[in-house]
C-alpha positions in Angstrom: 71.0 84.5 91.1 73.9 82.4 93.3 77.6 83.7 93.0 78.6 81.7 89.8 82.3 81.0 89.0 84.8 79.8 85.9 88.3 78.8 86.1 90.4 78.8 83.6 92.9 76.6 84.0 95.6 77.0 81.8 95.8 80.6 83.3 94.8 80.5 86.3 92.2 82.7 86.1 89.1 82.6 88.0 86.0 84.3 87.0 83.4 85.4 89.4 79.6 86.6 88.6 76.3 86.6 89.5 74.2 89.0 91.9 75.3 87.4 95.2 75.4 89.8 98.1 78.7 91.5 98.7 79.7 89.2 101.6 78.9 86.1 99.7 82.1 87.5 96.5 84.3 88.4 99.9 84.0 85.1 101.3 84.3 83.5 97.8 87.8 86.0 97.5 89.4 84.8 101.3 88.8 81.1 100.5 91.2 81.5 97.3 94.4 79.2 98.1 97.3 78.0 96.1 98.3 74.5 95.1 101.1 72.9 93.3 100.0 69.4 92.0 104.0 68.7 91.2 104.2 66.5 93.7 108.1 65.3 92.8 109.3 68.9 92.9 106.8 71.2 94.8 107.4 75.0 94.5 107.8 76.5 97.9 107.2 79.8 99.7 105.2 82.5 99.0 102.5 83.2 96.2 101.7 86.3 94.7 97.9 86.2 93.9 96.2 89.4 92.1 92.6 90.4 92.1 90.9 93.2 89.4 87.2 93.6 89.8 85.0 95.3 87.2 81.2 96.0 87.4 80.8 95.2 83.6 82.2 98.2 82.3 85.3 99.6 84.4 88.2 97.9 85.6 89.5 98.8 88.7 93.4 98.5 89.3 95.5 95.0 90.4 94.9 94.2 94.1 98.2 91.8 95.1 97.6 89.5 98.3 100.5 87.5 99.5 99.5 83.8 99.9 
């Protein structure tokens, strides 16, 4: 089964499953970027993303990567 993702848009949150190899959810993780469509006032500087993974079950904590 491909690496299948959902985005929720009104939170932001994106959803990743499927039983893709490891590399194939990394690469799918580094790709995430940040975009403000405001064009007439765009917010600047730094974004604060955070990643949680779970294998169905557990949770694991909040991972925070600077964008």
């Amino acid at each position: 089964m491909p690496l299948l993702y959902r985005k929720q848009g009104h939170t932001g949150i994106l959803t990743l499953s499927g039983t893709a190899a490891l590399a194939e959810y990394q690469n799918a993780l580094r790709a995430v970027k940040y975009s403000d469509n405001n064009t007439d006032t765009p917010t600047t500087g730094n974004r604060t993303v955070k990643f949680q993974v779970s294998d169905g079950v557990v949770f694991s904590g909040e991972f925070d990567a600077t964008l």
